[in-house]
N, C-alpha and C positions, 0 to 999 in steps of 0.2 A: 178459034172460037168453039170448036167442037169438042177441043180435050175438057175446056168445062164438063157437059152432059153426062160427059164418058165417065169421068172419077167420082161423080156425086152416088153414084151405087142406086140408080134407082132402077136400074137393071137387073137388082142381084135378083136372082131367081127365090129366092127364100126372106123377101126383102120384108114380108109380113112377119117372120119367124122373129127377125131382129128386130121391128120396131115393135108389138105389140109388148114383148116384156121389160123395153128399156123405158118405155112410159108407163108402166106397172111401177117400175123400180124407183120413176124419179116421182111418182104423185105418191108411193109409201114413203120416199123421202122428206117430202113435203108434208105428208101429212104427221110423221116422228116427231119431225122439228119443230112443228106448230103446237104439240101436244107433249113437248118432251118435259116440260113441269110435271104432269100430269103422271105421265108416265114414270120417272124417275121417282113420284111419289109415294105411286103405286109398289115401285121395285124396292124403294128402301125409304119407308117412311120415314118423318121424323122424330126424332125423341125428344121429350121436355125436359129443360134442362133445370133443375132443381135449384135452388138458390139459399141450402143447408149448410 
């Protein structure tokens, strides 16, 4: 019952260091994916397409 505790790393000495940028990285994740219309339109708009 105590090897649980022990491998969850809530120990690690620096355990701010890892969690603070890995929830930076999944809420920019989050927030790509939710705006990536937006974005992709941004980067390469559309062209109209002519009907000559």
């Amino acid at each position: 019952m105590l090897d649980i505790p022990l491998h969850t790393g809530a120990q690690h000495p620096d355990l701010l260091w890892v969690l603070v940028p890995s929830i930076l990285s999944f809420v920019a994740g989050l927030g790509l994916g939710s705006f990536s219309d937006r974005v992709r339109s941004w980067v390469r708009p559309q062209r109209a397409v002519s009907n000559d």
